[in-house]
SEVO-986596 format. One record per atom (N, C-alpha, C): residue number from 1; residue in one letter; atom name; x, y, z. Coordinates in nm, 3 decimals. Layout:
N
- num_residuo_atomo_px_py_pz
- NUM_a_CA_X_Y_Z
...
END
This chain:
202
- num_residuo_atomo_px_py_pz
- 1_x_N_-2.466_4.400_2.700
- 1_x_CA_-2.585_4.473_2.745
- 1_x_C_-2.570_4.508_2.893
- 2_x_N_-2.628_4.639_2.950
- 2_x_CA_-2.600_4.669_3.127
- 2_x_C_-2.727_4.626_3.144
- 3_x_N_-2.658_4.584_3.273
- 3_x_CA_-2.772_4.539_3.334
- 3_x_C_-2.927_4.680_3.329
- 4_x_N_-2.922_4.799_3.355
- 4_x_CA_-3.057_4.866_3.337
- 4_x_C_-3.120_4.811_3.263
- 5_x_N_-3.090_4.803_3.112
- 5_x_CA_-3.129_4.761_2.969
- 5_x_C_-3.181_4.624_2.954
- 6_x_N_-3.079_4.550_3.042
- 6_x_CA_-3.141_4.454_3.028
- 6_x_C_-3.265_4.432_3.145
- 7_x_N_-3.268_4.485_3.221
- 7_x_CA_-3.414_4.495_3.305
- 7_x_C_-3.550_4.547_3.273
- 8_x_N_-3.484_4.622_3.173
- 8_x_CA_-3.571_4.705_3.079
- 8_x_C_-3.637_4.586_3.010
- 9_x_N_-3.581_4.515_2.923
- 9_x_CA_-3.615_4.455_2.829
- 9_x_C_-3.676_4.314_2.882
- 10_x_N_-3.630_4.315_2.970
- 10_x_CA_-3.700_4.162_3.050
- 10_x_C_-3.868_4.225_3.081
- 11_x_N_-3.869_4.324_3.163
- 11_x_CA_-3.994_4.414_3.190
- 11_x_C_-4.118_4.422_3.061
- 12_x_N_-4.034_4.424_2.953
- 12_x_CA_-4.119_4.476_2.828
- 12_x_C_-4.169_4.389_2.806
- 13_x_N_-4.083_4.240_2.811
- 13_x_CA_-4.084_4.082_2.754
- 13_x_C_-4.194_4.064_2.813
- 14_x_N_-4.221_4.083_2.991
- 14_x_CA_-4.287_3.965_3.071
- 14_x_C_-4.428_4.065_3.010
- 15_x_N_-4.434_4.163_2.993
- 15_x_CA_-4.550_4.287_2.941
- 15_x_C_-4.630_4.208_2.830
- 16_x_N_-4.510_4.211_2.736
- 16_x_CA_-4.592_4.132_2.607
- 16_x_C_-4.647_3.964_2.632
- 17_x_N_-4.564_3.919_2.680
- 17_x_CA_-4.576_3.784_2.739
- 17_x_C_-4.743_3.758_2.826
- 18_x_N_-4.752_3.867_2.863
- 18_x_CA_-4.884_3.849_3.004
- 18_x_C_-4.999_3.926_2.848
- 19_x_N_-4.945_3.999_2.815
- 19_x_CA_-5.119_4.050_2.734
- 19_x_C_-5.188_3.988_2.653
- 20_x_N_-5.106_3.867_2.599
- 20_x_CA_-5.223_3.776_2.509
- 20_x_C_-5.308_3.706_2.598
- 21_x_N_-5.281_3.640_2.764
- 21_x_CA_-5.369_3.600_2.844
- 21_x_C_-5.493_3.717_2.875
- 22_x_N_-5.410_3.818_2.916
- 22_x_CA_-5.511_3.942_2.950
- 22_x_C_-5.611_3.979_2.838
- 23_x_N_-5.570_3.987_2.718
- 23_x_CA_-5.687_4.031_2.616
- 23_x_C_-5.771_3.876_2.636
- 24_x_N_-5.763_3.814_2.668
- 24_x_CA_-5.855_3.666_2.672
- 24_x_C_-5.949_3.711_2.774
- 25_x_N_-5.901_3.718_2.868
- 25_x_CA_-5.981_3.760_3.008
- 25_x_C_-6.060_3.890_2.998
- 26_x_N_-6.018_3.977_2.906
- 26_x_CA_-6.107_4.127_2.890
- 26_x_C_-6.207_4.013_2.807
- 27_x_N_-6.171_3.962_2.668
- 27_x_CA_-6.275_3.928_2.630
- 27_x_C_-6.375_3.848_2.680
- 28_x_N_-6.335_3.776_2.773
- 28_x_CA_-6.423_3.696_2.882
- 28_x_C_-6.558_3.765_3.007
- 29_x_N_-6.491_3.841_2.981
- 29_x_CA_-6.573_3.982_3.041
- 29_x_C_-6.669_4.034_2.960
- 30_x_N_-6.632_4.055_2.864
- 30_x_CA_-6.749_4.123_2.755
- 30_x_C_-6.858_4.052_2.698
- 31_x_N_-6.780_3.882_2.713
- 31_x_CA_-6.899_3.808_2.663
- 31_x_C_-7.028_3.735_2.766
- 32_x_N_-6.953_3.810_2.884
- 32_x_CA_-7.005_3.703_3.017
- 32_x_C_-7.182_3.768_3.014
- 33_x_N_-7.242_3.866_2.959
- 33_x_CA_-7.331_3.888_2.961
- 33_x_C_-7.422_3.797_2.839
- 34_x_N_-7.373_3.771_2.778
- 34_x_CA_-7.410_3.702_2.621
- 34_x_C_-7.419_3.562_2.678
- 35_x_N_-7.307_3.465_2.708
- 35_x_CA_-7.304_3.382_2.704
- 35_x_C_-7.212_3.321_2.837
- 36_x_N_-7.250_3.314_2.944
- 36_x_CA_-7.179_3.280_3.074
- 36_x_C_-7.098_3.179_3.087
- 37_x_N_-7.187_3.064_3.078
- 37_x_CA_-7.074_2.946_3.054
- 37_x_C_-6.932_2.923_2.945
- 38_x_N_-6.978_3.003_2.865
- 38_x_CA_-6.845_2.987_2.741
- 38_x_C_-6.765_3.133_2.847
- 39_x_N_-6.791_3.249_2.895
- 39_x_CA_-6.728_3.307_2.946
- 39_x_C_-6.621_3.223_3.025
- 40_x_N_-6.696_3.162_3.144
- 40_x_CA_-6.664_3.131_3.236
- 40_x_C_-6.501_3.004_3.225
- 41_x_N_-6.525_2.982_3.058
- 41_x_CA_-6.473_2.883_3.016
- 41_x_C_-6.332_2.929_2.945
- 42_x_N_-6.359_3.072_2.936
- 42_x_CA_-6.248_3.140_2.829
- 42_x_C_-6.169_3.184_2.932
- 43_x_N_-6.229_3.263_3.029
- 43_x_CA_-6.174_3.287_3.139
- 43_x_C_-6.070_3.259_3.166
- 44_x_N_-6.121_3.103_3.234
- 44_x_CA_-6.001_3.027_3.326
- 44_x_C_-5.875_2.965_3.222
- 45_x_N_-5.938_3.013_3.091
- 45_x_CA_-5.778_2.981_2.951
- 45_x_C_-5.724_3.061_2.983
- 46_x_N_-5.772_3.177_3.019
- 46_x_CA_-5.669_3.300_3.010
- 46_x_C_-5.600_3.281_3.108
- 47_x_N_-5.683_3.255_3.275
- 47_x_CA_-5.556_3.281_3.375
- 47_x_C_-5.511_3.142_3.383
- 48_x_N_-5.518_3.064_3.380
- 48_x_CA_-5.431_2.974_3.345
- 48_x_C_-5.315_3.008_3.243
- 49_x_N_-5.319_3.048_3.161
- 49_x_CA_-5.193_3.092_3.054
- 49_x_C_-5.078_3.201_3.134
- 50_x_N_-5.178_3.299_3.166
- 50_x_CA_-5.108_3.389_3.292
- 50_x_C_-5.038_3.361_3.386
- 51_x_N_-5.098_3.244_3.458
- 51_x_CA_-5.038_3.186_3.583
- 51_x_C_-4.928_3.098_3.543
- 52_x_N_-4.948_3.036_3.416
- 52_x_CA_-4.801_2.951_3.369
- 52_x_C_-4.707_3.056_3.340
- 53_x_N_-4.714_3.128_3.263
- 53_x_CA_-4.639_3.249_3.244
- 53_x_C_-4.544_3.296_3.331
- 54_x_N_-4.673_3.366_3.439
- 54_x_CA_-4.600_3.450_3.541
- 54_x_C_-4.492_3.329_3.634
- 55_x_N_-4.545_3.205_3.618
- 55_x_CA_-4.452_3.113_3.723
- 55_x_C_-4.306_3.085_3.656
- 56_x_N_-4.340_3.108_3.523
- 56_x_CA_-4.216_3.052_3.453
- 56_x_C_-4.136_3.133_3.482
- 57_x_N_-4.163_3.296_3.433
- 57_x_CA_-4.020_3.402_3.449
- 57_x_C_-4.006_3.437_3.590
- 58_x_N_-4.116_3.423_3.707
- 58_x_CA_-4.041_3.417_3.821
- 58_x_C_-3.933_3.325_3.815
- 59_x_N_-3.926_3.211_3.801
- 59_x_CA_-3.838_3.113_3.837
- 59_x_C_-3.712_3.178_3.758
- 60_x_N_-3.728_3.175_3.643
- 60_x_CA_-3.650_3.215_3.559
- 60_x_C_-3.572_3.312_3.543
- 61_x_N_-3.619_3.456_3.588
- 61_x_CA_-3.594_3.603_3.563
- 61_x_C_-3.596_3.643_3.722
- 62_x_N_-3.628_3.533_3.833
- 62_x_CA_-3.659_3.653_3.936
- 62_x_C_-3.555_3.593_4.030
- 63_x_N_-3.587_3.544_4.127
- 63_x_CA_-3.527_3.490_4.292
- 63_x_C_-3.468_3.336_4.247
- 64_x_N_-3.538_3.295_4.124
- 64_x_CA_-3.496_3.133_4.126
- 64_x_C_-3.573_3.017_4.192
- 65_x_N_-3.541_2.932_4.187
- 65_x_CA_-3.650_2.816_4.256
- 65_x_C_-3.538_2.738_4.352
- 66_x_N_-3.433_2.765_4.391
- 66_x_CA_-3.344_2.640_4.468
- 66_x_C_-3.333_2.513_4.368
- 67_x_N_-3.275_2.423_4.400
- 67_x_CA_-3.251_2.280_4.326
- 67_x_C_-3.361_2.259_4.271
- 68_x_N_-3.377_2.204_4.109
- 68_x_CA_-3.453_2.171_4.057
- 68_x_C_-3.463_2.026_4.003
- 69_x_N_-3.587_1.947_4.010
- 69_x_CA_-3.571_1.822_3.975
- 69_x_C_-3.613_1.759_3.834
- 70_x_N_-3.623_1.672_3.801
- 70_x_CA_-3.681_1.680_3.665
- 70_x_C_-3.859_1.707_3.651
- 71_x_N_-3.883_1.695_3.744
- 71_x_CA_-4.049_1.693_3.804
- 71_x_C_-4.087_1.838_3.828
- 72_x_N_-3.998_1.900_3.922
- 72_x_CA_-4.067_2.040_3.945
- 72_x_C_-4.004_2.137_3.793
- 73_x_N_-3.924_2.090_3.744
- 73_x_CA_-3.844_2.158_3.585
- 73_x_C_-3.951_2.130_3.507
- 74_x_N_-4.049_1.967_3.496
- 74_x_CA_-4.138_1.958_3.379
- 74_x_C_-4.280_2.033_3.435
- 75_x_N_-4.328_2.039_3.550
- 75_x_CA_-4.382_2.126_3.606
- 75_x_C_-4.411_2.303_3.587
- 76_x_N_-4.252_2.323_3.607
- 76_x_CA_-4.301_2.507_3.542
- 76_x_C_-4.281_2.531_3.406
- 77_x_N_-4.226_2.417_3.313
- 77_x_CA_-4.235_2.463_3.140
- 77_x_C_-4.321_2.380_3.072
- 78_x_N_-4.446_2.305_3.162
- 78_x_CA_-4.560_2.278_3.120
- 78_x_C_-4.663_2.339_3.053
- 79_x_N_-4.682_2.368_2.934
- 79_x_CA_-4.785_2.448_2.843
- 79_x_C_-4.740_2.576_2.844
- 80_x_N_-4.647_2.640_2.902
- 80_x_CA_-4.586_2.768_2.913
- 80_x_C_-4.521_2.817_2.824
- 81_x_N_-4.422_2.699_2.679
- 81_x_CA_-4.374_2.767_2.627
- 81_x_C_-4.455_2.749_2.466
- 82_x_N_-4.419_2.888_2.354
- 82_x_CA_-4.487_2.853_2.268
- 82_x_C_-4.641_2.851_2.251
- 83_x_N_-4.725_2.930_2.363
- 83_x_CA_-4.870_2.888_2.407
- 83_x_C_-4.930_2.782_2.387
- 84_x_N_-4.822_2.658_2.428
- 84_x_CA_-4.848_2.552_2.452
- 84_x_C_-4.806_2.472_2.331
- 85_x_N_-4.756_2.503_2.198
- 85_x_CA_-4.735_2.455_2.076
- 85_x_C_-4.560_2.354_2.131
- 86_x_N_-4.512_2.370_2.221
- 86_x_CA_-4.380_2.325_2.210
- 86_x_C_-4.339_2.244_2.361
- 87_x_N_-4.318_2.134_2.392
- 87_x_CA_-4.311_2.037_2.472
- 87_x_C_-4.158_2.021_2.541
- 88_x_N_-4.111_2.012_2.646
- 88_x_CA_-3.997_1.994_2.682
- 88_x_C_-3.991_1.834_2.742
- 89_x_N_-3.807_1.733_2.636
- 89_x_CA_-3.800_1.628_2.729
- 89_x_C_-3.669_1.683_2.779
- 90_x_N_-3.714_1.585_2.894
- 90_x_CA_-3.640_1.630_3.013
- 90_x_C_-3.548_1.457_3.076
- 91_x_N_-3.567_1.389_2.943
- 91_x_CA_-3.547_1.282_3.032
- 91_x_C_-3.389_1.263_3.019
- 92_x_N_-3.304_1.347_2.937
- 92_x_CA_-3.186_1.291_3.008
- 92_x_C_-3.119_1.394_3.073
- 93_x_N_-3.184_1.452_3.177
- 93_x_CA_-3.131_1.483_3.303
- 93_x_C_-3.127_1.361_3.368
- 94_x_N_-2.983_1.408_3.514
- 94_x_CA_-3.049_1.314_3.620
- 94_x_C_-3.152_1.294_3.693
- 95_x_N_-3.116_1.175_3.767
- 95_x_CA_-3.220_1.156_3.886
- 95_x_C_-3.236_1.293_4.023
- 96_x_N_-3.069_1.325_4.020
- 96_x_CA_-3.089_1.410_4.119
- 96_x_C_-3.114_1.552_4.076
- 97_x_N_-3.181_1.638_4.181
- 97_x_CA_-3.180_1.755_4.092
- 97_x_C_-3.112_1.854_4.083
- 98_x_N_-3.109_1.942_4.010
- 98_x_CA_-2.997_2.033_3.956
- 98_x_C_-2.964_2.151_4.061
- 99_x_N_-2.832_2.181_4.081
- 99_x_CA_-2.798_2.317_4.183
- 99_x_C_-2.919_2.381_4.139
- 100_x_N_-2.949_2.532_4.204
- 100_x_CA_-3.038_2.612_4.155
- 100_x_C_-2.988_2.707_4.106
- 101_x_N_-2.859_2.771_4.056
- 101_x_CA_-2.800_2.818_3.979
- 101_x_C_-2.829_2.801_3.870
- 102_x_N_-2.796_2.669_3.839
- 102_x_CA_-2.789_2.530_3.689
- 102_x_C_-2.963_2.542_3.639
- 103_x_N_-2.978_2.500_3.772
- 103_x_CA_-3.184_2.483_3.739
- 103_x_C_-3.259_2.617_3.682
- 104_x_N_-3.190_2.719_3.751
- 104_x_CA_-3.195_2.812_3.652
- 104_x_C_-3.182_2.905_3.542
- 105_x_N_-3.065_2.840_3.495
- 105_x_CA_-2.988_2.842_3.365
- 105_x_C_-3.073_2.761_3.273
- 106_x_N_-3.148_2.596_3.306
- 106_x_CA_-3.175_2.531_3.227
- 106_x_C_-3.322_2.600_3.181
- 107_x_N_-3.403_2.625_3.269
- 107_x_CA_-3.522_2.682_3.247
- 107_x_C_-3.512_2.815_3.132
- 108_x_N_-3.390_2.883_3.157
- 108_x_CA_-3.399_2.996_3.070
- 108_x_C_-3.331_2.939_2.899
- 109_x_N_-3.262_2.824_2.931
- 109_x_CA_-3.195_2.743_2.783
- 109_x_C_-3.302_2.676_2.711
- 110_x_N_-3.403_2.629_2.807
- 110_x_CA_-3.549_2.576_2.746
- 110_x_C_-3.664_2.642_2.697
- 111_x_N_-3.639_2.787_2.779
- 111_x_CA_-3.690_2.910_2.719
- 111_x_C_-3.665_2.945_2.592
- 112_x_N_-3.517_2.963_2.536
- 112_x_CA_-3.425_3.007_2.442
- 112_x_C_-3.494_2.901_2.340
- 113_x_N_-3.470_2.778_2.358
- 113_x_CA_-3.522_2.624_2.281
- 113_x_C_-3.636_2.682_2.212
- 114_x_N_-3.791_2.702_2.284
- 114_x_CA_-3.922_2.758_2.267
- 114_x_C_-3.891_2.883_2.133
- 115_x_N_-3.772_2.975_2.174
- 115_x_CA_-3.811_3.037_2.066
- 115_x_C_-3.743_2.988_1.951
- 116_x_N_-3.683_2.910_1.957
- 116_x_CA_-3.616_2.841_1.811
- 116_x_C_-3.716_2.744_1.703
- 117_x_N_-3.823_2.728_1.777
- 117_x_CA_-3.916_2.650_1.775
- 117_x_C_-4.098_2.771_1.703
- 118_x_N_-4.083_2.825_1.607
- 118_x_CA_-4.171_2.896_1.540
- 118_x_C_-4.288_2.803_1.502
- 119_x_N_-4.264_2.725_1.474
- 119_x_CA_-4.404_2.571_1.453
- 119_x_C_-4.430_2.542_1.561
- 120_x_N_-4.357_2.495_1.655
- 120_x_CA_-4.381_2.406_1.748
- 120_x_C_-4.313_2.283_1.749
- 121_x_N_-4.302_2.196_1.852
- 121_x_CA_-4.161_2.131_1.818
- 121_x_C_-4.159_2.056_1.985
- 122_x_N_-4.018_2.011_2.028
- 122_x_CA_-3.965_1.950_2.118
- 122_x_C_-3.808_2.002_2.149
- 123_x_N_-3.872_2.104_2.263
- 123_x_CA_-3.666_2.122_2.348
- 123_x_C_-3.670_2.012_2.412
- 124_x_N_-3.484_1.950_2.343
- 124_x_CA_-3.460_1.832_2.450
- 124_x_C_-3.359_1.911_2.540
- 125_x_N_-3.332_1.865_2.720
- 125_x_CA_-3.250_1.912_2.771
- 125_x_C_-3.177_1.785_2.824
- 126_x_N_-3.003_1.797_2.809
- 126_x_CA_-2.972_1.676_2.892
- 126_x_C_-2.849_1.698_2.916
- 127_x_N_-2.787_1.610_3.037
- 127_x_CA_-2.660_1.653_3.071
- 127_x_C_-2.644_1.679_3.261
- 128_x_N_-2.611_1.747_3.274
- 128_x_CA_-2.547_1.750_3.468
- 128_x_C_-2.525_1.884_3.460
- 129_x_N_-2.450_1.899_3.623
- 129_x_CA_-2.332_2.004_3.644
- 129_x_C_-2.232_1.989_3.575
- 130_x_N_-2.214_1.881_3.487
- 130_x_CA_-2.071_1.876_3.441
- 130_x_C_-2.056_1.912_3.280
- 131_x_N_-2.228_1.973_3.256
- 131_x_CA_-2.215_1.992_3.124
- 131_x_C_-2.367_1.942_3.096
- 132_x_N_-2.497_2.095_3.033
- 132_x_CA_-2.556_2.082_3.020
- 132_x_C_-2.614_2.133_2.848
- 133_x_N_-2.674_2.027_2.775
- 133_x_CA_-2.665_2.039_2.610
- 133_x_C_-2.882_2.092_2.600
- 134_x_N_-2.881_2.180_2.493
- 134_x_CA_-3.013_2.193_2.486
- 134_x_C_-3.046_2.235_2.306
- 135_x_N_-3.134_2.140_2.249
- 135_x_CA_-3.182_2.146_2.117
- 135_x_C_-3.309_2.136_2.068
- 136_x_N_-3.315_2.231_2.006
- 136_x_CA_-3.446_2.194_1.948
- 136_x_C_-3.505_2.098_1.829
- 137_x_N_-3.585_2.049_1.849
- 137_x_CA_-3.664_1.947_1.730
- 137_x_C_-3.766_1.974_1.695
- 138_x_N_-3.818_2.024_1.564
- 138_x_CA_-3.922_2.033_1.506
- 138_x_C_-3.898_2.133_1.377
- 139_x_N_-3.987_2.126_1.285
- 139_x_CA_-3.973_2.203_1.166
- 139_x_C_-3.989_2.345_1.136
- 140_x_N_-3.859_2.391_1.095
- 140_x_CA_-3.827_2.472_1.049
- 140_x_C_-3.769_2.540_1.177
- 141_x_N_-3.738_2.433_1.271
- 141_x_CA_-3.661_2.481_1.404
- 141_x_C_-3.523_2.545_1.328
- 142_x_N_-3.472_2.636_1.424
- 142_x_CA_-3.372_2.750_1.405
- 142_x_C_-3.329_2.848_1.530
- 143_x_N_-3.207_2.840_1.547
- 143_x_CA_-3.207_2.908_1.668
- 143_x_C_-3.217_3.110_1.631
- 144_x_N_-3.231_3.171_1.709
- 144_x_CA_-3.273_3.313_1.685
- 144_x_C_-3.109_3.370_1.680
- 145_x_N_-3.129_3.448_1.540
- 145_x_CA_-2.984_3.578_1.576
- 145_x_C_-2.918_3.597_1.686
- 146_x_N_-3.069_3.651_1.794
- 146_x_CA_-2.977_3.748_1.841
- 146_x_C_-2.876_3.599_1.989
- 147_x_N_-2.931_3.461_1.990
- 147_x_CA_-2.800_3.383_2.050
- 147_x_C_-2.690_3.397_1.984
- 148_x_N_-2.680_3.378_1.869
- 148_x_CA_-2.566_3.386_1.797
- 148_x_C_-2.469_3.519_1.783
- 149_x_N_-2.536_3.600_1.850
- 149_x_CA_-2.543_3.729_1.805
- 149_x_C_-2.469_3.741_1.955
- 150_x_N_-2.486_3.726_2.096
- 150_x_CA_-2.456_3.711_2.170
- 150_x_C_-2.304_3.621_2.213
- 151_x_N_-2.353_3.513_2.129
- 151_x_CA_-2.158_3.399_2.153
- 151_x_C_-2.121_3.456_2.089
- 152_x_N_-2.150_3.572_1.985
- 152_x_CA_-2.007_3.622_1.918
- 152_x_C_-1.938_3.740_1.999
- 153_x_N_-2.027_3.736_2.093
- 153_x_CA_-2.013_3.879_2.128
- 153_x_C_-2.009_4.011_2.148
- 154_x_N_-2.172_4.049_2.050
- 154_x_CA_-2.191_4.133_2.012
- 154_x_C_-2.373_4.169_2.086
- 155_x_N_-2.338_4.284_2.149
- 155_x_CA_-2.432_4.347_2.173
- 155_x_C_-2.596_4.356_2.092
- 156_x_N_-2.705_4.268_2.205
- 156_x_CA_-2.849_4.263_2.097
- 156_x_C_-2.899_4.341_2.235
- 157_x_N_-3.036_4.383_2.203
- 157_x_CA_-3.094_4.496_2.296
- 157_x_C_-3.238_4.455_2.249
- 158_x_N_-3.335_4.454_2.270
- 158_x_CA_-3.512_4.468_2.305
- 158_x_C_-3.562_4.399_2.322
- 159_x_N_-3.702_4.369_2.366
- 159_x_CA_-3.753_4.249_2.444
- 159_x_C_-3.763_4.168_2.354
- 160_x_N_-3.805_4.131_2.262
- 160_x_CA_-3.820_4.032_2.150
- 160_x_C_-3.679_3.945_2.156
- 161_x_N_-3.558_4.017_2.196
- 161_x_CA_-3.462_3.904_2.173
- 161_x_C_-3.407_3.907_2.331
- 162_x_N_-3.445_3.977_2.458
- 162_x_CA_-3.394_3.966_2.559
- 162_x_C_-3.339_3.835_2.642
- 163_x_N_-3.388_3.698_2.565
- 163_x_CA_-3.339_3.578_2.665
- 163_x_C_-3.234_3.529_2.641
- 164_x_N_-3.179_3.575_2.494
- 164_x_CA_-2.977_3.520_2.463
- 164_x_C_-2.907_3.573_2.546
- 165_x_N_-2.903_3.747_2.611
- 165_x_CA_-2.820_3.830_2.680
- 165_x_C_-2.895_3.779_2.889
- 166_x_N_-3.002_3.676_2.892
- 166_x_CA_-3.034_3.706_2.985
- 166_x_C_-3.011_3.565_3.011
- 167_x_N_-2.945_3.470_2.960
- 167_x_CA_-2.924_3.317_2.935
- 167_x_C_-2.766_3.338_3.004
- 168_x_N_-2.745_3.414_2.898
- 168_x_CA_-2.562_3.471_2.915
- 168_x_C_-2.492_3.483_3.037
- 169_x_N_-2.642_3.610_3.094
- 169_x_CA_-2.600_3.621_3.239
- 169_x_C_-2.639_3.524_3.335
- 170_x_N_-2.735_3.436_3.331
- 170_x_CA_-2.771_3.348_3.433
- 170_x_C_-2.682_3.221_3.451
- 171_x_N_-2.615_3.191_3.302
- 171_x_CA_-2.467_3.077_3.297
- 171_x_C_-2.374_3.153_3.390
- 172_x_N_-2.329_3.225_3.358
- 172_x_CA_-2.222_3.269_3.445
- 172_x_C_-2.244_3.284_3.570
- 173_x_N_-2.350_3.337_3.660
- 173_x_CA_-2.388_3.336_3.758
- 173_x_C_-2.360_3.178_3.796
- 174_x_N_-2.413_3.081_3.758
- 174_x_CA_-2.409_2.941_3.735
- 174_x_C_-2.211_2.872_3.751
- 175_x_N_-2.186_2.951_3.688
- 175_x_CA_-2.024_2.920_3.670
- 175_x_C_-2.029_2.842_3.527
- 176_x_N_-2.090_2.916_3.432
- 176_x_CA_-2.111_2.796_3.282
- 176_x_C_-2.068_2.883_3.191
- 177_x_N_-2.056_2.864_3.097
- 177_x_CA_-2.029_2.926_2.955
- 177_x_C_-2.092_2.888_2.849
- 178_x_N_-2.109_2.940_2.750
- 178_x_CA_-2.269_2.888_2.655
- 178_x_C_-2.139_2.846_2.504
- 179_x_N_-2.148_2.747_2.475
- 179_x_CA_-2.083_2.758_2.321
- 179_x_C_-2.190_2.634_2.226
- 180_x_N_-2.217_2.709_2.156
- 180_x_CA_-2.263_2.627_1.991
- 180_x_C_-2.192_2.516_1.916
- 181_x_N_-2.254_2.403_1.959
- 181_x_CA_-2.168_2.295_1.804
- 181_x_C_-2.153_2.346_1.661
- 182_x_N_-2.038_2.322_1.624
- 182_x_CA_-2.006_2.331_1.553
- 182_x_C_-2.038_2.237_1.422
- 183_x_N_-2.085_2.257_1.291
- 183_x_CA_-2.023_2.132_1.196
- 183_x_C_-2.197_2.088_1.186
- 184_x_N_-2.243_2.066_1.100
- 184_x_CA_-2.373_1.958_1.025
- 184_x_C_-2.479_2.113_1.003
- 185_x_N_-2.520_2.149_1.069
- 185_x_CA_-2.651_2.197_1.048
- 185_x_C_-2.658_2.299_1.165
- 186_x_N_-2.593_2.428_1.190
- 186_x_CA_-2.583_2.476_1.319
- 186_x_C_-2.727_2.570_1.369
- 187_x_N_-2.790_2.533_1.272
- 187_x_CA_-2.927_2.638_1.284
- 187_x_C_-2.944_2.573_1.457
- 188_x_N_-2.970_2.397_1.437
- 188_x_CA_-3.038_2.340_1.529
- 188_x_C_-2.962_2.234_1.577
- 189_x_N_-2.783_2.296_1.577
- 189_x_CA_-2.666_2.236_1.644
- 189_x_C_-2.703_2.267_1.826
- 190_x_N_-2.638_2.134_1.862
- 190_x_CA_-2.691_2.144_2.052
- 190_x_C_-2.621_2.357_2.113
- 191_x_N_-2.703_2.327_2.208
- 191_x_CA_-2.667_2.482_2.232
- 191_x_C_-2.556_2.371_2.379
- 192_x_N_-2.462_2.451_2.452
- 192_x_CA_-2.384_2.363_2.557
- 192_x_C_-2.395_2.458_2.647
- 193_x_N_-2.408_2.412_2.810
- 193_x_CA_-2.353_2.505_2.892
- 193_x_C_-2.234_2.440_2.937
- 194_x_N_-2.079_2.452_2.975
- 194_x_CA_-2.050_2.392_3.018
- 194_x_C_-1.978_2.470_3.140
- 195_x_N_-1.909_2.426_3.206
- 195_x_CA_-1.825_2.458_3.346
- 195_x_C_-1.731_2.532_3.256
- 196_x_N_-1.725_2.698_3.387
- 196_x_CA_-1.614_2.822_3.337
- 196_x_C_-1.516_2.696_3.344
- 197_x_N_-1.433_2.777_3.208
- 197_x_CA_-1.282_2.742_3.237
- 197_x_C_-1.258_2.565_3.127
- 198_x_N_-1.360_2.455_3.134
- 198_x_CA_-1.401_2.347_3.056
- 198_x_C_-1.368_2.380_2.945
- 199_x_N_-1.313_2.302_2.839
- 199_x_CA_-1.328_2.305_2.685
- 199_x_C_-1.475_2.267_2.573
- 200_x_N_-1.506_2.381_2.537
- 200_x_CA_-1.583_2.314_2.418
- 200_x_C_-1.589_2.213_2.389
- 201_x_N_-1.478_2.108_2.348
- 201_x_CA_-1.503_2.005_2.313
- 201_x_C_-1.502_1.869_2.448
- 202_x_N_-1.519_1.940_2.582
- 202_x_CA_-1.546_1.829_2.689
- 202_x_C_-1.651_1.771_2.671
END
């Protein structure tokens, strides 16, 4: 994917991404004459959903956050992914926190997790600089085409699948490479980042 396209499609993503908060907040508006307090109450669901949102793909899609720790990582994918249906552990990262390259590779692999996760569920993330693993848990978890669609090497395009080709590019930026376990059940086999140049099986 070029980069235009893929700016394109990130653009469309964060579009669709922000309007289920926004139709909350129009409707919060319409009812504020009817009923104020339940307004007032729907409201702050909406920008709250918005504000997790918009914090996530900044970090994620924009400038980055610098080193990330496990605290400020459980921090911006708090209720953000899944509209809140899907939980990230984070506990076997380290203590210290991650380059911000890495930190932002992981945020977008926990992203990727969220959509594998159609019920709702648990991305686990764990691992270092020396090799970072991310899976999902929950039913009828499955990772999406278009990742797979991507390690093979084949060109996916529109916002609905924009975070495999935008994962892709943020590993490498990172100095990582993305490969899939192999062998049992690969729907919801660990996804890996590991160090350019590293073997799959490190």
């Amino acid at each position: 994917m070029d980069v235009v396209t893929l700016a394109q499609d990130m653009c469309a993503r964060i579009c669709h991404d922000l309007g289920g908060p926004l139709g909350v907040l129009s409707g919060a508006l319409d009812l504020a004459e009817v009923a104020p307090d339940e307004a007032l109450s729907v409201a702050r669901e909406g920008a709250e959903a918005m504000r997790r949102r918009l914090r996530l793909w900044r970090a994620a899609a924009g400038a980055g956050t610098g080193p990330l720790g496990r605290e400020g990582m459980a921090e911006l994918l708090d209720g953000a992914l899944a509209n809140g249906r899907v939980t990230v552990d984070l506990s076997g990262l380290p203590d210290e926190p991650l380059p911000a390259p890495l930190a932002q590779a992981a945020l977008v692999a926990a992203m990727m997790g969220g959509e594998a996760l159609p019920r709702g569920g648990v991305v686990h993330l764990a691992g270092g600089e020396s090799g970072l693993a991310v899976w999902p848990e929950g039913r009828g978890a499955a990772w999406p085409t278009a990742l797979t669609a991507v390690l093979a090497g084949q060109a996916v395009a529109g916002p609905r699948d924009v975070l495999a080709p935008l994962l892709a590019q943020v590993a490498q930026a990172a100095g990582m490479h993305m490969t899939l376990a192999l062998g049992g059940n690969e729907a919801i086999a660990p996804l890996t980042l590991l160090p350019a140049g590293a073997s799959d099986k490190a």
